[in-house]
N, C-alpha and C positions, 0 to 999 in steps of 0.2 A: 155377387155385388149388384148384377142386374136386377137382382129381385130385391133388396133392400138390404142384404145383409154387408151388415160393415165389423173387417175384421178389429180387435180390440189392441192395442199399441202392443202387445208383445207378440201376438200374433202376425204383425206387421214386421218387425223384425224379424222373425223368423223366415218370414218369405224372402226378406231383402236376403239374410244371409243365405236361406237355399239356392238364391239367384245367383248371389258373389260364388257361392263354391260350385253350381253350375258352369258356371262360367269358368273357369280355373282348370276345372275340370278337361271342360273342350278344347282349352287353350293345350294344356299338357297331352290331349289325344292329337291334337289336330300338328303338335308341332314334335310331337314323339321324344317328350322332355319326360323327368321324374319332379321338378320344382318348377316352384312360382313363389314369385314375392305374396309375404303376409299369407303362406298358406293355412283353408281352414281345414282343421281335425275334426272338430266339434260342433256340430249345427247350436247346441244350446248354451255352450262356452267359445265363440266365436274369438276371442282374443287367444286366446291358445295355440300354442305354434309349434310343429319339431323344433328341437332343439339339437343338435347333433353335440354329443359330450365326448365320442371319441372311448367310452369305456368297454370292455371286454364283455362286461355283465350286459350292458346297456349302453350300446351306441347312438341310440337315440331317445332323449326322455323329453316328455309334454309337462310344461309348467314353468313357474316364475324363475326368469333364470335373476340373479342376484351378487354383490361385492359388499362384503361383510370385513369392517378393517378391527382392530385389536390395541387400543393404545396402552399404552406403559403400566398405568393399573389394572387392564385384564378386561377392560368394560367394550361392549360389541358397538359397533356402528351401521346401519346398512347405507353404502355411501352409493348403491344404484337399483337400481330391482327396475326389471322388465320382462314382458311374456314373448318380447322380439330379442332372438340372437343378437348379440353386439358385440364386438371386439373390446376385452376385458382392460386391456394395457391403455385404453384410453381414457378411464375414470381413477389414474394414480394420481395425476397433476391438480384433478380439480377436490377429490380425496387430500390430499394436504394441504388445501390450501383451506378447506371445511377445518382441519383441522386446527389454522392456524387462530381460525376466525373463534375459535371453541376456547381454547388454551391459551391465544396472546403471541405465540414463538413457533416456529419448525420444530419438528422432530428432530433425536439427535440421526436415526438411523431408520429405514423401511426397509422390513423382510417380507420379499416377497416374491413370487413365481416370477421360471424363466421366461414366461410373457410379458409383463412388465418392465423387462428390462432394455427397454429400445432406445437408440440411439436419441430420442427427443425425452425420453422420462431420465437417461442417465445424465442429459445435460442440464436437466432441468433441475434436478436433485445438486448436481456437482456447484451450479452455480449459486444454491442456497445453501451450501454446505453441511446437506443431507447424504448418509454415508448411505448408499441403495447396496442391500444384500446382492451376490452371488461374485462371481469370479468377472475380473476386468475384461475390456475387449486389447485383443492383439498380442503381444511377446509377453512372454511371464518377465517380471523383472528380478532383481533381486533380494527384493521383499517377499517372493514366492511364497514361502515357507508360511511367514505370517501370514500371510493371506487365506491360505489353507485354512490354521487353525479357526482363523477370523470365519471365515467359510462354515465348519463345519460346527462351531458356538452359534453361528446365526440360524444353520440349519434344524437347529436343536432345540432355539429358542421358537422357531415360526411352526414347531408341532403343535402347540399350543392352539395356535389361528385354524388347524386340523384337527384339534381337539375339540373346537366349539364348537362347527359344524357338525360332528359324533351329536356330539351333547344333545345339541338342539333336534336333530331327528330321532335319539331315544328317548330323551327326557321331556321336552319341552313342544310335543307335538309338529314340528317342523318336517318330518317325511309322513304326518293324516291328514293334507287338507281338507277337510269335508264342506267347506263353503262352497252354493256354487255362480256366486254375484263377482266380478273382476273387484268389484271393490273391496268385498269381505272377503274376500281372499289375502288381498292387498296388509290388510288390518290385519289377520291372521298368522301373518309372517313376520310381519310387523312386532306383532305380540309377543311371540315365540321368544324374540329378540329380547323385547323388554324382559319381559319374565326373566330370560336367563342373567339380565344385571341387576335384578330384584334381589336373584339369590345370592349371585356373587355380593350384595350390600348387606344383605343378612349374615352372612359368612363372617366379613369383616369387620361387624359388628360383635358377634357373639365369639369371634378369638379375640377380638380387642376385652370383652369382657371375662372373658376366664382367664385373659392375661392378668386384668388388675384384680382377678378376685385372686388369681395365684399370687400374686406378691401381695396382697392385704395379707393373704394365709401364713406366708414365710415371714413377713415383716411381726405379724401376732408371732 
């Protein structure tokens, strides 16, 4: 720079982030840690973060971690997406109420993981007269039994919500992101999303149509 040269705006970023993860760096040698808040992985995707998912294959994966909800006709939502760890059971309350603002009413029922099921989402649910999937807290009563079956019709119905997630990383490009801007990434996942209620409206369209071309057929 002494001499005249001036680095070009991404070139400047670059240094800033070598500076932040230098620094992170020393902090983690100097205090004989494995973490740091907003750690960098990436000098050239700087928002990227561990993720720890806790899976057998892959305990720790790099990229947008996200909450994808499912309502009553099968259509996807992305109700959070972030490249920062978050605590998942904390986007159920503001997830229904997006929804209410969508639809006009509550849901009659949410299936969903044993993580969302915390004593502030169960009261929050109970007090809108939202039935929240899994098993109650405290003594079984004597409604047990139903409950059970209740349980495991719920359990059967929320493979579906496991289903889409398949879907979307075979079908619909959701496990290639090959962008490498935080935005177009963003858009990318985004997309994946769309596309898969694209088809699901095409679907629905063309059985709705061989419905009525089968009963013209039967009715001739």
């Amino acid at each position: 720079m002494s001499e005249g040269y001036a680095m070009t705006g991404k070139d400047i970023n670059l240094y800033l982030t070598i500076i932040r993860l230098y620094v992170q760096q020393q902090y983690m040698y100097d205090n004989r840690v494995h973490f740091v808040e907003h750690r960098i992985v990436s000098i050239s995707q700087p928002w990227i973060r561990p993720i720890i998912r806790g899976k057998v294959k892959a305990p720790v994966e790099f990229g947008a971690k996200f909450d994808l909800s499912l309502d009553s006709e099968g259509y996807r939502c992305i109700e959070k997406i972030s490249f920062e760890a978050y605590n998942e059971n904390t986007c159920l309350i503001e997830a229904i109420e997006r929804f209410k603002v969508r639809t006009g009413y509550y849901p009659e029922r949410v299936l969903a993981d044993q993580i969302y099921r915390t004593r502030e989402n169960r009261s929050y649910c109970k007090e809108h007269g939202i039935r929240l999937s899994g098993p109650k807290l405290g003594r079984l009563g004597t409604t047990a039994q139903v409950d059970k079956k209740q349980e495991y019709q719920d359990n059967t119905d929320r493979i579906e919500v496991e289903r889409v997630f398949s879907l979307g990383k075979r079908c619909y490009g959701m496990s290639c992101i090959t962008t490498k801007l935080l935005e177009t990434q963003m858009t990318s996942i985004a997309l994946s999303v769309f596309v898969t209620n694209l088809f699901r409206i095409l679907r629905r369209i063309l059985c709705t149509f061989l419905y009525q071309f089968q009963f013209l057929h039967d009715w001739n």
